[in-house]
C-alpha positions as CSV (number, residue, x, y, z in Angstrom):
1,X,-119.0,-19.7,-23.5
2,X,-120.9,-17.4,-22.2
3,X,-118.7,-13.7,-21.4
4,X,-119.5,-11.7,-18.0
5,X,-118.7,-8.8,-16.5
6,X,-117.7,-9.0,-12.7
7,X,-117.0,-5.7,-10.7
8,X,-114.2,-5.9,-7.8
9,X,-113.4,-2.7,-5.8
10,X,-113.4,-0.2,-8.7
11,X,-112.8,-2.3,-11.4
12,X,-114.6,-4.8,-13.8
13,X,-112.9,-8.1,-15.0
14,X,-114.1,-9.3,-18.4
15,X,-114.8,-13.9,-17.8
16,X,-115.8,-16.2,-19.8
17,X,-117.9,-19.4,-17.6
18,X,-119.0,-22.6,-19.8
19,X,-119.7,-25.7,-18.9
20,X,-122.2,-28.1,-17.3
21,X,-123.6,-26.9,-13.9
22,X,-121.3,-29.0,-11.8
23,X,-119.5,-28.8,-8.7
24,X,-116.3,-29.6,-10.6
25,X,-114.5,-26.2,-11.5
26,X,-111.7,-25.0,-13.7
27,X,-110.0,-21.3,-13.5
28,X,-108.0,-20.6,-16.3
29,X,-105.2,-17.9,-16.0
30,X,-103.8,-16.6,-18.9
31,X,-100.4,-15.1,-19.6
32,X,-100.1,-11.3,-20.1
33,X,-100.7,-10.1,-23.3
34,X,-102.9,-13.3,-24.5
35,X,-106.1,-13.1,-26.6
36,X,-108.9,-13.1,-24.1
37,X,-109.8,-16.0,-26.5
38,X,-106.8,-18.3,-25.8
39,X,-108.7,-21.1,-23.7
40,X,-111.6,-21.2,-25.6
41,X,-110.5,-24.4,-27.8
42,X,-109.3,-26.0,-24.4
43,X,-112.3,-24.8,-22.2
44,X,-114.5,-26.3,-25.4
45,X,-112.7,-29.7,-24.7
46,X,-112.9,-29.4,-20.3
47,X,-116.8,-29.1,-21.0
48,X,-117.0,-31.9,-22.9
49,X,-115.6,-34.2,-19.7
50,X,-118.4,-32.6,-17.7
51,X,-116.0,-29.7,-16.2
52,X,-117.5,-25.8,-15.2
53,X,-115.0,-23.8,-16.4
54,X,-114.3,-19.9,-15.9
55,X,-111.3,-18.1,-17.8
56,X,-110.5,-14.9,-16.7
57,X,-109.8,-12.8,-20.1
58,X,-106.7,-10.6,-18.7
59,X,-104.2,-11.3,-15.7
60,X,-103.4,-7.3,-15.7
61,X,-103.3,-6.2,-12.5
62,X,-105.0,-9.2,-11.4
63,X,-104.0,-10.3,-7.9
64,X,-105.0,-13.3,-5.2
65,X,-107.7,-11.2,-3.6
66,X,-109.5,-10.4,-6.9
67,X,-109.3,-14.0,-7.9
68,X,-110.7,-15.1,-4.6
69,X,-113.3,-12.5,-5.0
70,X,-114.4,-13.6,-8.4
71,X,-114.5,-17.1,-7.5
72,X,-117.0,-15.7,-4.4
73,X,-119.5,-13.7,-6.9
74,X,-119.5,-16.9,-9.0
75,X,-120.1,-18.4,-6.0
76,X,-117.6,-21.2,-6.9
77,X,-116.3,-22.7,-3.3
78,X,-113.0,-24.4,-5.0
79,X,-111.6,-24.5,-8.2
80,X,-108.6,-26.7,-10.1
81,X,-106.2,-23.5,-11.0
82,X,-104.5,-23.7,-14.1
83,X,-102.0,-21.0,-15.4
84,X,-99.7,-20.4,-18.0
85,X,-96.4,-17.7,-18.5
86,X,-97.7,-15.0,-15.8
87,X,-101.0,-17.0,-15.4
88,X,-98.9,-19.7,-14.0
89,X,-96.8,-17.5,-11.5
90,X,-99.9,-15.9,-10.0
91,X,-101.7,-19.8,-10.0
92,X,-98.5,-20.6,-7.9
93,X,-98.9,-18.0,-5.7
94,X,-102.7,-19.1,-5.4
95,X,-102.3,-22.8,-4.7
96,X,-99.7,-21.6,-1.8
97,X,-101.4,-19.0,-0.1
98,X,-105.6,-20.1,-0.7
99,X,-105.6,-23.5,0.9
100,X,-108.7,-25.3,1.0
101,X,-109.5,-23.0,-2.2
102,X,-107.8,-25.2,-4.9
103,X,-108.0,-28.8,-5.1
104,X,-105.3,-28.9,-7.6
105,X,-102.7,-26.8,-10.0
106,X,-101.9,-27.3,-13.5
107,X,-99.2,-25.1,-14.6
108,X,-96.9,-23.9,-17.8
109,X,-94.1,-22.1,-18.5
110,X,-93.4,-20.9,-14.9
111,X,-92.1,-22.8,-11.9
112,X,-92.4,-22.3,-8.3
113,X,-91.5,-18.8,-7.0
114,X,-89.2,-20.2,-4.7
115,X,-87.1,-22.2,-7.3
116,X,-84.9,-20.7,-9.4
117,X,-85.5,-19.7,-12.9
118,X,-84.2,-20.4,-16.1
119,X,-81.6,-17.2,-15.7
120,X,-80.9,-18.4,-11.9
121,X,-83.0,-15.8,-10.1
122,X,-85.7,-16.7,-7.7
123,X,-89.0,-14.7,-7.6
124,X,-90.1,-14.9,-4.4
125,X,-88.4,-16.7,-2.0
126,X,-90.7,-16.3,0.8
127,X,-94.0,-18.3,-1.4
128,X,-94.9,-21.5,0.5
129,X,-94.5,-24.7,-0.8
130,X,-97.8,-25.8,-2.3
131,X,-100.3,-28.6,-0.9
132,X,-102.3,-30.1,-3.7
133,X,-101.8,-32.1,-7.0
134,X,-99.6,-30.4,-9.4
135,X,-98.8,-31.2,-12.6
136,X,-96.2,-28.8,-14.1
137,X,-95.3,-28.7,-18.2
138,X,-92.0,-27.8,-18.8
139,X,-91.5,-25.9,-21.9
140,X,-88.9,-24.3,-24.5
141,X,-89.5,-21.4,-22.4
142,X,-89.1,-23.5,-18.9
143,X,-86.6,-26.4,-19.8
144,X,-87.3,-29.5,-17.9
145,X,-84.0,-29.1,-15.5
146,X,-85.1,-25.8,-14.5
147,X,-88.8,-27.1,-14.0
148,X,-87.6,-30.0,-12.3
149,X,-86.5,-27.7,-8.9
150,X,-90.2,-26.8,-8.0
151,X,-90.4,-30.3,-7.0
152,X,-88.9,-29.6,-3.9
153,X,-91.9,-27.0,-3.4
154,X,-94.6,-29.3,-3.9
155,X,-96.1,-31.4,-0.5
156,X,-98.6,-33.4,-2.7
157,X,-98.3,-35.5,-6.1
158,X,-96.2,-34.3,-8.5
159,X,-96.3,-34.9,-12.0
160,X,-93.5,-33.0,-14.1
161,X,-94.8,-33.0,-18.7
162,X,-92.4,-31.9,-21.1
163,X,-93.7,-30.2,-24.0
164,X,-91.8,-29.2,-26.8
165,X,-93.2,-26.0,-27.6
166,X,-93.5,-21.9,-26.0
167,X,-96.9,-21.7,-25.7
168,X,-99.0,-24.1,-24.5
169,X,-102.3,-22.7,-24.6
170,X,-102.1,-21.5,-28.3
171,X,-99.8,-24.8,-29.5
172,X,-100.9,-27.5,-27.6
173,X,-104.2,-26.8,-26.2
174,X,-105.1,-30.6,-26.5
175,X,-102.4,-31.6,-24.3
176,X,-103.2,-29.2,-21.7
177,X,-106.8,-29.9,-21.7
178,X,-106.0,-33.4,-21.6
179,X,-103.3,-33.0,-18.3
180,X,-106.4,-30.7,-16.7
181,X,-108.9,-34.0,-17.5
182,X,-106.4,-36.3,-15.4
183,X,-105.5,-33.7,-12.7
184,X,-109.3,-33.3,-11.9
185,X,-110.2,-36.6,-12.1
186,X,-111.0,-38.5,-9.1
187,X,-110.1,-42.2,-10.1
């Protein structure tokens, strides 16, 4: 993968792109504090099913119109988001407020802002429901009950994967590349 450096407003944002020139796109979120390596292994197996993909190293201090902006200087129209721990709240944010931007969401860890938590507390109540495909792995750190209320926030398929471990990216990068493959396939 190949690592660039894109400036937004004062800033620069370290992302990795790979992949076959293609019109089929995959943004990778990460959670805070993750290696800016962590999708390599699953961005390795996305390019192998003919899939562009761009993962943005650090989520700090990333926000919606950074993301879009990225996306613009990559000059990549739509994308299919995928997140994981903070990755996935910001993706769910994303998929809800940048319609037309996202052709589907494939998230971990973290539900919809709107549902509550696995401690009862909402994060944002006021977060649209989201309009695309979403497939959403519950893990040890999101328990399928909890994961299981986003439903209600999704106006499009719904696919709901338990996974029995914490971190997806770094313990079952197969699996997630594999959910990605079917969320982004057209058949």
């Amino acid at each position: 993968m190949e690592s660039r450096r894109i400036t937004v407003g004062d800033r620069e944002w370290a992302v990795r792109v790979g992949g076959p020139e293609t019109r089929h796109h995959v943004l990778l979120l990460p959670d805070a504090g993750d290696p800016a390596d962590i999708y390599d292994q699953v961005c390795a197996r996305l390019q192998t099913s003919d899939l562009h993909t761009i993962a943005i190293e650090s989520i700090d201090g990333l926000d919606a119109t950074t993301v879009f902006a990225i996306l613009d200087q990559l000059k990549v129209p739509w994308a299919n988001l995928v997140g994981s721990g903070a990755g996935a709240d910001l993706a769910w944010q994303l998929a809800a407020r940048g319609f037309g931007r996202f052709m589907s969401l494939i998230v971990a860890g973290g539900g919809h802002p709107a549902a509550p938590g696995a401690n009862g507390a909402v994060k944002d109540p006021s977060c649209p429901p989201v309009e695309i495909p979403t497939t959403l792995l519950a893990t040890k750190r999101l328990p399928r009950p909890v994961a299981e209320a986003s439903s209600r926030f999704v106006y499009g398929e719904f696919r709901l994967v338990p996974m029995d471990v914490a971190d997806v990216a770094a313990e079952a990068g197969h699996e997630l590349a594999t959910e990605v493959v079917l969320r982004t396939s057209l058949w």
